[in-house]
PDB file of N, CA, C and O in Angstrom:
ATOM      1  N   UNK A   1    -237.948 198.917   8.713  1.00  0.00           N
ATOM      2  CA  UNK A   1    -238.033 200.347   8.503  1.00  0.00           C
ATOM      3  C   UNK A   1    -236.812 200.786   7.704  1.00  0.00           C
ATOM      4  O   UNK A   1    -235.679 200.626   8.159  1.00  0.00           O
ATOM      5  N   UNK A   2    -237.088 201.456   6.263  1.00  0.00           N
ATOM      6  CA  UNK A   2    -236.432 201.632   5.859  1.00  0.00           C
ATOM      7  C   UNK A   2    -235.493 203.169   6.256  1.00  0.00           C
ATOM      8  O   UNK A   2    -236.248 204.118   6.043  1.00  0.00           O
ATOM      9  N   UNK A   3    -234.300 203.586   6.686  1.00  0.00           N
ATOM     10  CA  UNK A   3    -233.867 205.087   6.782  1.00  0.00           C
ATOM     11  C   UNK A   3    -233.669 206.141   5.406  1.00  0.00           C
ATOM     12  O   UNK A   3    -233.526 205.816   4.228  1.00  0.00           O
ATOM     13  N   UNK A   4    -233.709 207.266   5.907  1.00  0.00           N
ATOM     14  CA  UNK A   4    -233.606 208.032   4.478  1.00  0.00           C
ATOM     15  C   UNK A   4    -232.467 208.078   4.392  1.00  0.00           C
ATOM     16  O   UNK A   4    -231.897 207.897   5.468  1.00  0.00           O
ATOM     17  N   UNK A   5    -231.520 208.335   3.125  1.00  0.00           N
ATOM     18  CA  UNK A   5    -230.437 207.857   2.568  1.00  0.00           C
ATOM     19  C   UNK A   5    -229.813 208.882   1.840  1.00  0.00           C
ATOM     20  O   UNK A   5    -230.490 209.560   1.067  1.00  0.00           O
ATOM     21  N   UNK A   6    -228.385 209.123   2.011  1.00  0.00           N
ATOM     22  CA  UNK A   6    -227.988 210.202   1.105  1.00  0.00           C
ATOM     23  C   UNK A   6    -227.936 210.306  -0.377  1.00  0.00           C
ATOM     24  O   UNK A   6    -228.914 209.772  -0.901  1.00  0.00           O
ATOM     25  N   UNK A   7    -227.264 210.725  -1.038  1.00  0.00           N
ATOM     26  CA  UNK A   7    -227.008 210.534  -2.516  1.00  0.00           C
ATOM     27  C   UNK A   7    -225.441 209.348  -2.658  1.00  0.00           C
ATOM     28  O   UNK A   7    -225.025 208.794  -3.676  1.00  0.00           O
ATOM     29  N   UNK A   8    -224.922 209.288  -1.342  1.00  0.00           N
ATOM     30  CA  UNK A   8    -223.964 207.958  -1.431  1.00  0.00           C
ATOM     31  C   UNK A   8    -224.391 206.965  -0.718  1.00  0.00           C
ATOM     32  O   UNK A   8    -223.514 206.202  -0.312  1.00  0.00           O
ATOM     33  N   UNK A   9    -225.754 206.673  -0.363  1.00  0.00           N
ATOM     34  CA  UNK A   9    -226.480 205.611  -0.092  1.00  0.00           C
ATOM     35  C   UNK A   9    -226.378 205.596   1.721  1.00  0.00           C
ATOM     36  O   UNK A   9    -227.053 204.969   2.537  1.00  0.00           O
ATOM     37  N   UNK A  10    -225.402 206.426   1.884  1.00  0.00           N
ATOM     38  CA  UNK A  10    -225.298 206.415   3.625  1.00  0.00           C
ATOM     39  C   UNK A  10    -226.643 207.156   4.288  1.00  0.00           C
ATOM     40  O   UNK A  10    -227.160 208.217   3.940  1.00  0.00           O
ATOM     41  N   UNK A  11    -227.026 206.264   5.332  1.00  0.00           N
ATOM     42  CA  UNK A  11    -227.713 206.832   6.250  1.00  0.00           C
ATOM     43  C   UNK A  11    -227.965 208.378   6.525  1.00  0.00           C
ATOM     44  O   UNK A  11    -227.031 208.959   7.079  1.00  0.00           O
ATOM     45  N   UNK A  12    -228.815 208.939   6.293  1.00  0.00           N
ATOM     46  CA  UNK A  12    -228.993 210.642   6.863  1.00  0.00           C
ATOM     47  C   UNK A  12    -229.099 210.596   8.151  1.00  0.00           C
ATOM     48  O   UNK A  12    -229.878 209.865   8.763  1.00  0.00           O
ATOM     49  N   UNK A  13    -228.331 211.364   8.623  1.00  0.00           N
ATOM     50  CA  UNK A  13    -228.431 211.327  10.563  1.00  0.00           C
ATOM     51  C   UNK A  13    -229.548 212.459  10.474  1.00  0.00           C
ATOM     52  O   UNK A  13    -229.649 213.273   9.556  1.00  0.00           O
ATOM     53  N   UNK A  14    -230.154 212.387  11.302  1.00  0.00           N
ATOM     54  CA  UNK A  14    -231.143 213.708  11.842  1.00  0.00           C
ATOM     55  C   UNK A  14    -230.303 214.945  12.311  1.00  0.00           C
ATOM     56  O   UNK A  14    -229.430 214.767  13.160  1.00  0.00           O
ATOM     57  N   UNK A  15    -230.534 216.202  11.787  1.00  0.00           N
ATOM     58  CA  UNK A  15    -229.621 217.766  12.010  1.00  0.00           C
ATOM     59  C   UNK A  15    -228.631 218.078  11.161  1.00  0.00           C
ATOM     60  O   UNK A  15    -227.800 218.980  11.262  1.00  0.00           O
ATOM     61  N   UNK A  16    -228.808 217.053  10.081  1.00  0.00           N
ATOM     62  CA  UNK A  16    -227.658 216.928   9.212  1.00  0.00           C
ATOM     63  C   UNK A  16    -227.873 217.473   7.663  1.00  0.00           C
ATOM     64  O   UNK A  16    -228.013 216.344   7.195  1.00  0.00           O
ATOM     65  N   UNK A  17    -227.990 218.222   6.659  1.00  0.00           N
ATOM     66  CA  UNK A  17    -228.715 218.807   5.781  1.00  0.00           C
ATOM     67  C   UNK A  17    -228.903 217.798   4.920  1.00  0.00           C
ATOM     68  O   UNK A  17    -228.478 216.702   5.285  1.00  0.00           O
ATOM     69  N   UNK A  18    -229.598 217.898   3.534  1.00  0.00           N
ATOM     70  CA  UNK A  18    -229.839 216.661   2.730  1.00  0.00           C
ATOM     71  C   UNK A  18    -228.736 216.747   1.868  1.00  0.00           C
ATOM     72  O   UNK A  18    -228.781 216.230   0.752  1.00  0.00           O
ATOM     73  N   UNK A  19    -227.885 217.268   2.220  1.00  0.00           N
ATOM     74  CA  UNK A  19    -226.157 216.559   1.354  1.00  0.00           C
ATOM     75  C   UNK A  19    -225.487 216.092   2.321  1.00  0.00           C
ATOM     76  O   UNK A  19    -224.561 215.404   1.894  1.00  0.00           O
ATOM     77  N   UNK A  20    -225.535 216.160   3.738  1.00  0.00           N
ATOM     78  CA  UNK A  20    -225.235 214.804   4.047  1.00  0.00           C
ATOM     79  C   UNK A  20    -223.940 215.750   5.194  1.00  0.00           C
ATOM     80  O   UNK A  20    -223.174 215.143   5.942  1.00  0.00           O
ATOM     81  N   UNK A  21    -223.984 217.367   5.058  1.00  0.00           N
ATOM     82  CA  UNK A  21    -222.704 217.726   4.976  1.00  0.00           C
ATOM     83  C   UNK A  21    -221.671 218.298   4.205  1.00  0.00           C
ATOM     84  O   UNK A  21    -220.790 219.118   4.465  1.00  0.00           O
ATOM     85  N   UNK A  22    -222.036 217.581   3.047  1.00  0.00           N
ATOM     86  CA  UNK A  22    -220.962 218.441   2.020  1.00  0.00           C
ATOM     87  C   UNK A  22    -219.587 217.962   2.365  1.00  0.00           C
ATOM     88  O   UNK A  22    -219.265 216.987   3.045  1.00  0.00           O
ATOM     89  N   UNK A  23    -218.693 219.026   1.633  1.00  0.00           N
ATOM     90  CA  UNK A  23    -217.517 218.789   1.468  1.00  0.00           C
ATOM     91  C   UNK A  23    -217.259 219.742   2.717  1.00  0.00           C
ATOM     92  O   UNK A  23    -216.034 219.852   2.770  1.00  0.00           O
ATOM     93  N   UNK A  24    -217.878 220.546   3.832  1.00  0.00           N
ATOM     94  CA  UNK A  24    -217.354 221.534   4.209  1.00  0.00           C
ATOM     95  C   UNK A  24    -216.650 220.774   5.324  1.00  0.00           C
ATOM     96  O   UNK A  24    -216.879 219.579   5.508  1.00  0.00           O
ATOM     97  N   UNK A  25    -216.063 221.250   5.834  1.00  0.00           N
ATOM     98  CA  UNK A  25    -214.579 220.790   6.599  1.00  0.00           C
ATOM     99  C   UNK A  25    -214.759 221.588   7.842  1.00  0.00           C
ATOM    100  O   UNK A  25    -214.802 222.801   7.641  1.00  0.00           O
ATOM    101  N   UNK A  26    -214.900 221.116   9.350  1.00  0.00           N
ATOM    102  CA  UNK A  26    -213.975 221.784  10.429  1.00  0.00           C
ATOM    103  C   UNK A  26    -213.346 221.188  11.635  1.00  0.00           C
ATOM    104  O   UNK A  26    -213.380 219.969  11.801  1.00  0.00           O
ATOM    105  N   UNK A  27    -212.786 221.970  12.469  1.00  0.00           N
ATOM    106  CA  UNK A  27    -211.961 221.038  12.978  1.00  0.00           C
ATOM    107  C   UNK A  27    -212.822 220.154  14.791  1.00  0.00           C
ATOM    108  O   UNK A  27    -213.463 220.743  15.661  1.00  0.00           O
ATOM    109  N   UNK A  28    -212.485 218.810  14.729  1.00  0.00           N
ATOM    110  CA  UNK A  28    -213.038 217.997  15.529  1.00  0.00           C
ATOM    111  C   UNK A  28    -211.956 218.050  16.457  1.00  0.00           C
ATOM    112  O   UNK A  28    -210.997 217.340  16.157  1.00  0.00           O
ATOM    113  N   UNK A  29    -211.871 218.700  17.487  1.00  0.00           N
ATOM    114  CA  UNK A  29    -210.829 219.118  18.703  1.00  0.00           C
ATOM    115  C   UNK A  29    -211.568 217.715  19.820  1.00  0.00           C
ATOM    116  O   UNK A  29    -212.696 217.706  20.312  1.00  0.00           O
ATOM    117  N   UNK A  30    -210.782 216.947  19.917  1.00  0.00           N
ATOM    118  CA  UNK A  30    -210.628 216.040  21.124  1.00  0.00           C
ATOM    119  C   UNK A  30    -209.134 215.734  21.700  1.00  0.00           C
ATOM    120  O   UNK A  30    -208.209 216.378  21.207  1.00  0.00           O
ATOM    121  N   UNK A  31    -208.879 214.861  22.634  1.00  0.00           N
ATOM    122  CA  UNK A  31    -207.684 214.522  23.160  1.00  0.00           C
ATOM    123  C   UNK A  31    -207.720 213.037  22.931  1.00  0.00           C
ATOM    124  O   UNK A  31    -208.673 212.287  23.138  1.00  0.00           O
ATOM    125  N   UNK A  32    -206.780 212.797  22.567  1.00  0.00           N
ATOM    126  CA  UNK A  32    -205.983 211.114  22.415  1.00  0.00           C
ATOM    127  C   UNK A  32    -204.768 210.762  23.142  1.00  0.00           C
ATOM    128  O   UNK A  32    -203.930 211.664  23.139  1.00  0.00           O
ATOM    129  N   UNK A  33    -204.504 209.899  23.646  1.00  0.00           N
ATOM    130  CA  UNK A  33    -203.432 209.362  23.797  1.00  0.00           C
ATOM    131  C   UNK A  33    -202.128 209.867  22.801  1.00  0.00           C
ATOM    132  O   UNK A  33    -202.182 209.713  21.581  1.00  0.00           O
ATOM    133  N   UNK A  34    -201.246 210.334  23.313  1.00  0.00           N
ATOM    134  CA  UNK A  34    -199.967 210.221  22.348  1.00  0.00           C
ATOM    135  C   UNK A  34    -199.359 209.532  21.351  1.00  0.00           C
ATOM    136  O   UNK A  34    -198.820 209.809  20.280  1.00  0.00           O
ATOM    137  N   UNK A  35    -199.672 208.208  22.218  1.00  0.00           N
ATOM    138  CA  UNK A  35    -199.609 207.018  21.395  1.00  0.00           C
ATOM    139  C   UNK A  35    -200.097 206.589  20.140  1.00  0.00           C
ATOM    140  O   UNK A  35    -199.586 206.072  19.146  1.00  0.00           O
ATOM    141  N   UNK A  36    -201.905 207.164  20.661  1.00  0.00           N
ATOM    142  CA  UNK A  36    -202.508 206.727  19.880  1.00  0.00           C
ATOM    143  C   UNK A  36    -202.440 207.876  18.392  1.00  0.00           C
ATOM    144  O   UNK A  36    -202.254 207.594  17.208  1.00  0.00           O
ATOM    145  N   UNK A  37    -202.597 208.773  18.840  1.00  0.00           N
ATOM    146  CA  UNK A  37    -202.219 210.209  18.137  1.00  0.00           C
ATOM    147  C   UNK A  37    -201.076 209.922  17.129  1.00  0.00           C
ATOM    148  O   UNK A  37    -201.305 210.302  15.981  1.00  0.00           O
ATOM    149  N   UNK A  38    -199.667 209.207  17.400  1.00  0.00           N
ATOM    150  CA  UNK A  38    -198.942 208.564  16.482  1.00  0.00           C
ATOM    151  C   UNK A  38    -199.111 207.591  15.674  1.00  0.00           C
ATOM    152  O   UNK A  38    -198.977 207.954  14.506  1.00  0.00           O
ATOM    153  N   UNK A  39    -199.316 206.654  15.784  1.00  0.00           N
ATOM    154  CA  UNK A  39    -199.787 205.197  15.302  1.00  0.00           C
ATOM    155  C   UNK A  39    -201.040 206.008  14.487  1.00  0.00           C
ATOM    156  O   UNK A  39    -200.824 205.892  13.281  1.00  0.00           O
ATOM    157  N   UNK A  40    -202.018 206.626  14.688  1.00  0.00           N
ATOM    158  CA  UNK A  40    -203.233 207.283  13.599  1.00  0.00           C
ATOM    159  C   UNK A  40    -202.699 207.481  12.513  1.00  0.00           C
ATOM    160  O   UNK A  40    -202.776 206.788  11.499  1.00  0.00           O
ATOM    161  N   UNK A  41    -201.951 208.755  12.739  1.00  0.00           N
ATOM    162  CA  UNK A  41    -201.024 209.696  11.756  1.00  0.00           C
ATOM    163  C   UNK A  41    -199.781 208.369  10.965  1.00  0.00           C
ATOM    164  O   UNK A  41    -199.607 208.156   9.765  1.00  0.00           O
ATOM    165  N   UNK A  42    -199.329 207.911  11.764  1.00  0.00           N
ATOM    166  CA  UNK A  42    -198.420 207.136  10.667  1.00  0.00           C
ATOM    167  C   UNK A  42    -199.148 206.502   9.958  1.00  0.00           C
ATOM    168  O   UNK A  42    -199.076 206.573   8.732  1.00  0.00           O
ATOM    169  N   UNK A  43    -200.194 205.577  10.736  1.00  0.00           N
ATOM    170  CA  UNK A  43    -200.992 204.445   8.989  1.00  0.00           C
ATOM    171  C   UNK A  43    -201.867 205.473   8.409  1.00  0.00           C
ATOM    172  O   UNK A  43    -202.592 204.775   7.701  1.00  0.00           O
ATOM    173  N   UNK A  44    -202.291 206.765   8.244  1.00  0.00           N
ATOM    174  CA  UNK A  44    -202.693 207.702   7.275  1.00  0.00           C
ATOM    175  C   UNK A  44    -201.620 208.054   6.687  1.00  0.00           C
ATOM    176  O   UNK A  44    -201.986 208.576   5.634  1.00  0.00           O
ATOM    177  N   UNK A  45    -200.069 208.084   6.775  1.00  0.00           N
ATOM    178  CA  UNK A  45    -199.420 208.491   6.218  1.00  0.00           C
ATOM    179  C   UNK A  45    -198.933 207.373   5.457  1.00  0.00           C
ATOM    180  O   UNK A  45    -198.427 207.639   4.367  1.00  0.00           O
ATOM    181  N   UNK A  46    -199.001 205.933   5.898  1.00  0.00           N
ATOM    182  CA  UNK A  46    -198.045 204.733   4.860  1.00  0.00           C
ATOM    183  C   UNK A  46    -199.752 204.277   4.150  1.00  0.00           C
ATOM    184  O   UNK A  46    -199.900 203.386   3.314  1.00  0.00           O
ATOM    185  N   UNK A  47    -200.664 204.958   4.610  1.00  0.00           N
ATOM    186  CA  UNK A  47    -201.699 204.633   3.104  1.00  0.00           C
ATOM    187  C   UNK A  47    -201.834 205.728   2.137  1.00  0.00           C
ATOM    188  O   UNK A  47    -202.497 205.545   1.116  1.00  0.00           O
ATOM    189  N   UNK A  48    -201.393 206.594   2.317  1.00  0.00           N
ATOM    190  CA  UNK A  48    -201.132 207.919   1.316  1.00  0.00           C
ATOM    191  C   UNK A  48    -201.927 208.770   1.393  1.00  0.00           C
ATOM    192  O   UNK A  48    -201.795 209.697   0.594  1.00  0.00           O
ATOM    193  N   UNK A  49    -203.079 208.822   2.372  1.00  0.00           N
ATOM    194  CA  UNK A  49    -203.665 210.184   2.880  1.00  0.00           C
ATOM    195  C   UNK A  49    -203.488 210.583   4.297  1.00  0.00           C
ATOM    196  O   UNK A  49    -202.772 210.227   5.232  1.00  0.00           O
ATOM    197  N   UNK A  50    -204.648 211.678   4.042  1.00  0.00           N
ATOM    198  CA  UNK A  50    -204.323 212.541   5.328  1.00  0.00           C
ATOM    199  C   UNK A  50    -205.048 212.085   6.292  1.00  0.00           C
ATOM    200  O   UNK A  50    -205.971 211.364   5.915  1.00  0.00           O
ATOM    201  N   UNK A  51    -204.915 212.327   7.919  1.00  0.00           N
ATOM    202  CA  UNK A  51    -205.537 211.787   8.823  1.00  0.00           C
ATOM    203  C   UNK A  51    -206.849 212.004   9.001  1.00  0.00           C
ATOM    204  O   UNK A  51    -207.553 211.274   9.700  1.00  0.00           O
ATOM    205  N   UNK A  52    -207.281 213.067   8.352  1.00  0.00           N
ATOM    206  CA  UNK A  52    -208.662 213.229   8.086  1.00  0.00           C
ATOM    207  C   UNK A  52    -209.319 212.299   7.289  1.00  0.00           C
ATOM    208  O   UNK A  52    -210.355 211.781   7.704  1.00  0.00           O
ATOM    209  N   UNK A  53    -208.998 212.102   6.533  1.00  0.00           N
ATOM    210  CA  UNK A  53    -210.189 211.187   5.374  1.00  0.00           C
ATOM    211  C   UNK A  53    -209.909 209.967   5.979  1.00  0.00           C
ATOM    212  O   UNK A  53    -210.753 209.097   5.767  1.00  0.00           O
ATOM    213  N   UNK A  54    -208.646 209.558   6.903  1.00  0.00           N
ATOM    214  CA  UNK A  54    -208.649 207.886   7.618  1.00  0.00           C
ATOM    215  C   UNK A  54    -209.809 207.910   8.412  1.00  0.00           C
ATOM    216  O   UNK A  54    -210.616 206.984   8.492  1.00  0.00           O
ATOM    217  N   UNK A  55    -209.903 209.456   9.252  1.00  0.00           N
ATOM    218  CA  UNK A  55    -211.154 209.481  10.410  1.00  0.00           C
ATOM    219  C   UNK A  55    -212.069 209.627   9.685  1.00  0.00           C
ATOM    220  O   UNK A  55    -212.907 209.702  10.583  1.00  0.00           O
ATOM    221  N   UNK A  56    -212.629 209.732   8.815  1.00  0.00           N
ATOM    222  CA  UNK A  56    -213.897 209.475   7.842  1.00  0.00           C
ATOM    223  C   UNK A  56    -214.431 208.021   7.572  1.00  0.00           C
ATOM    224  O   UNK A  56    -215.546 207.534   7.756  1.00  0.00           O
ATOM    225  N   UNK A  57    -212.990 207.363   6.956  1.00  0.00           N
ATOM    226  CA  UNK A  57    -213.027 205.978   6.721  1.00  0.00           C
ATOM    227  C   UNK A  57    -213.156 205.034   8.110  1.00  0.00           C
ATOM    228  O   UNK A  57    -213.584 203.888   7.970  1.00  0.00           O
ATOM    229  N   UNK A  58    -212.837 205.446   9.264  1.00  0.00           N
ATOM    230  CA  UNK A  58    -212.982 204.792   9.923  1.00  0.00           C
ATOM    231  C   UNK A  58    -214.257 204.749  10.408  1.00  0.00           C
ATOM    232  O   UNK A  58    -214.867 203.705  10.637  1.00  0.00           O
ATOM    233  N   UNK A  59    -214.934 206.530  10.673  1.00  0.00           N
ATOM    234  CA  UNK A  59    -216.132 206.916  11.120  1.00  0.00           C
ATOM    235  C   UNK A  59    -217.143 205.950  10.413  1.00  0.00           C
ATOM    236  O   UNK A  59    -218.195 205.602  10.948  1.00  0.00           O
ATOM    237  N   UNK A  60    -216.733 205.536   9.140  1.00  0.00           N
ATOM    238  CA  UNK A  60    -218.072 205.209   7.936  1.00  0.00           C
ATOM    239  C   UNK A  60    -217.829 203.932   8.596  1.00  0.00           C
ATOM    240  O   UNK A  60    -218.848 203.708   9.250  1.00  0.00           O
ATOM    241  N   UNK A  61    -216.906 202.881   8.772  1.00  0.00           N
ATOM    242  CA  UNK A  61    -216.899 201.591   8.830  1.00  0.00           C
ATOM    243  C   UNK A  61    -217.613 201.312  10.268  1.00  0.00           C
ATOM    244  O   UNK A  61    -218.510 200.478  10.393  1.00  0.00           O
ATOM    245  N   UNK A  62    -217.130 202.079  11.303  1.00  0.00           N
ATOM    246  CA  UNK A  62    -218.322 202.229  12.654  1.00  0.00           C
ATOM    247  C   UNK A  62    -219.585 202.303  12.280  1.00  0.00           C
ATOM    248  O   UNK A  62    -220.400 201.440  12.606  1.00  0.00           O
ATOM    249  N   UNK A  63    -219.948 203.554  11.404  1.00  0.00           N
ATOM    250  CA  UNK A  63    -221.807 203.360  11.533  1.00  0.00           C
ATOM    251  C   UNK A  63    -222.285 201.919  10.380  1.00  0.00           C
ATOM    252  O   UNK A  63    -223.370 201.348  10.498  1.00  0.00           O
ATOM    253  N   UNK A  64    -221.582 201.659   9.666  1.00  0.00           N
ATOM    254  CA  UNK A  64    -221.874 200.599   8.740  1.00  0.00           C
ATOM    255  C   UNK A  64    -222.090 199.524   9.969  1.00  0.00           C
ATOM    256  O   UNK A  64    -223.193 199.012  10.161  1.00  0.00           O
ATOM    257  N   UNK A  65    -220.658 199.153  10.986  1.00  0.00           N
ATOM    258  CA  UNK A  65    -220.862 197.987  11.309  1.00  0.00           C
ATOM    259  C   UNK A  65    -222.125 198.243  12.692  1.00  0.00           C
ATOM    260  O   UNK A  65    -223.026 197.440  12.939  1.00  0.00           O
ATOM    261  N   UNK A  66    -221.920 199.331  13.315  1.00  0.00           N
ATOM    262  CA  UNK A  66    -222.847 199.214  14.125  1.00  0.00           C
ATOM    263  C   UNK A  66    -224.688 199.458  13.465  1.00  0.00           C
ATOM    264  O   UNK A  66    -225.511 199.607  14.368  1.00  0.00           O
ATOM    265  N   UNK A  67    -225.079 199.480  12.441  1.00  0.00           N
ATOM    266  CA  UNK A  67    -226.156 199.540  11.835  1.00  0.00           C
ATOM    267  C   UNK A  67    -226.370 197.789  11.606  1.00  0.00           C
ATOM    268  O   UNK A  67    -227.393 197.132  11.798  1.00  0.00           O
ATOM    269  N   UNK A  68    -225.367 197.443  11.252  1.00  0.00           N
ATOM    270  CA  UNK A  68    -225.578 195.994  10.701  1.00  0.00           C
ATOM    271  C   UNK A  68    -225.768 195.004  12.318  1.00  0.00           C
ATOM    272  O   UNK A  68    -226.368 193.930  12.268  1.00  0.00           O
ATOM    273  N   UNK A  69    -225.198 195.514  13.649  1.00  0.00           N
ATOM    274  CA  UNK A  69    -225.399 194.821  14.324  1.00  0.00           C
ATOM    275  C   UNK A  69    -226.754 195.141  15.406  1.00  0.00           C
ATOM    276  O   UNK A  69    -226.891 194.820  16.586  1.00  0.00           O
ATOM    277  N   UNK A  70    -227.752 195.968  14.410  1.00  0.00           N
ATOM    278  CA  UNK A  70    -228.937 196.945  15.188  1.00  0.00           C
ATOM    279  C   UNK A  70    -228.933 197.370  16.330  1.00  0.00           C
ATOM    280  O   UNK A  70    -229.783 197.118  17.184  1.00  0.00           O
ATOM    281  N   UNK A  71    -227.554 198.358  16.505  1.00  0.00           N
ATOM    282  CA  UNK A  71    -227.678 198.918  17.439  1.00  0.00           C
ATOM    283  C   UNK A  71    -229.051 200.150  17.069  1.00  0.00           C
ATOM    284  O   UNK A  71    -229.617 200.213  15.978  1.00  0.00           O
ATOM    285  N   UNK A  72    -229.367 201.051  18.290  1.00  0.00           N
ATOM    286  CA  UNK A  72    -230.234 202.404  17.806  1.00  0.00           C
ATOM    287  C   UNK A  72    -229.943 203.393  19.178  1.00  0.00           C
ATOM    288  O   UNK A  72    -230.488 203.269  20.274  1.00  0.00           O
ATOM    289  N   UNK A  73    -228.882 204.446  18.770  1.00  0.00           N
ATOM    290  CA  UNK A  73    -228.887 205.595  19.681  1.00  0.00           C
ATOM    291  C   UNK A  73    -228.012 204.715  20.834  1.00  0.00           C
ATOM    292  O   UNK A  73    -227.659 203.553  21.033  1.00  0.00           O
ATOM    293  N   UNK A  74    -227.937 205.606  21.248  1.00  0.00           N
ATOM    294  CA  UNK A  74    -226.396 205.191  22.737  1.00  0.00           C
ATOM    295  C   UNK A  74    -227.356 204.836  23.576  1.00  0.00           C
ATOM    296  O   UNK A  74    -228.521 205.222  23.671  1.00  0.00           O
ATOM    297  N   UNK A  75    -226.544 203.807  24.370  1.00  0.00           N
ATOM    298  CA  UNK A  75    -227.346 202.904  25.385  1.00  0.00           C
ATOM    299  C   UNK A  75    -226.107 203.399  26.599  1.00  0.00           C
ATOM    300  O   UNK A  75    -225.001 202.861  26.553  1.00  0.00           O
ATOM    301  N   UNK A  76    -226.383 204.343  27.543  1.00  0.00           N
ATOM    302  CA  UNK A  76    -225.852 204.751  28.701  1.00  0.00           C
ATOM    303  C   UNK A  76    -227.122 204.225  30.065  1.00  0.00           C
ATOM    304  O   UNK A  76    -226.894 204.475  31.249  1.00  0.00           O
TER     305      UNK A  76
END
């Protein structure tokens, strides 16, 4: 089964418009570790962006790898 696909070839999630999102921006309020909250922010800062586009890059490399290992929907 093939999924429908954005205009950057990524997966369309369902509730999600057919751009995928856009460029529009807001803020994802959770709690982290301190720790972890540091260590984020520093390797977004010694790769030369902001901690946002790392949590993008990371977000994308999650659904890539979990697509490739067929997961489907949360298993609770």
């Amino acid at each position: 089964m093939n999924a429908a696909r954005n205009e950057s070839g990524q997966p369309r999630l369902p509730g999600m418009d057919a751009t995928g999102g856009g460029n529009a921006k807001e803020p994802l309020q959770i709690r982290i570790p301190i720790g972890v909250k540091r260590r984020f922010k520093a390797l977004a800062a010694m790769r030369g962006i902001e901690p946002n586009e790392l949590f993008v890059e990371v977000w994308e490399h999650y659904e890539q790898t979990r697509t490739a290992k067929g997961e489907q929907g949360e298993q609770r």
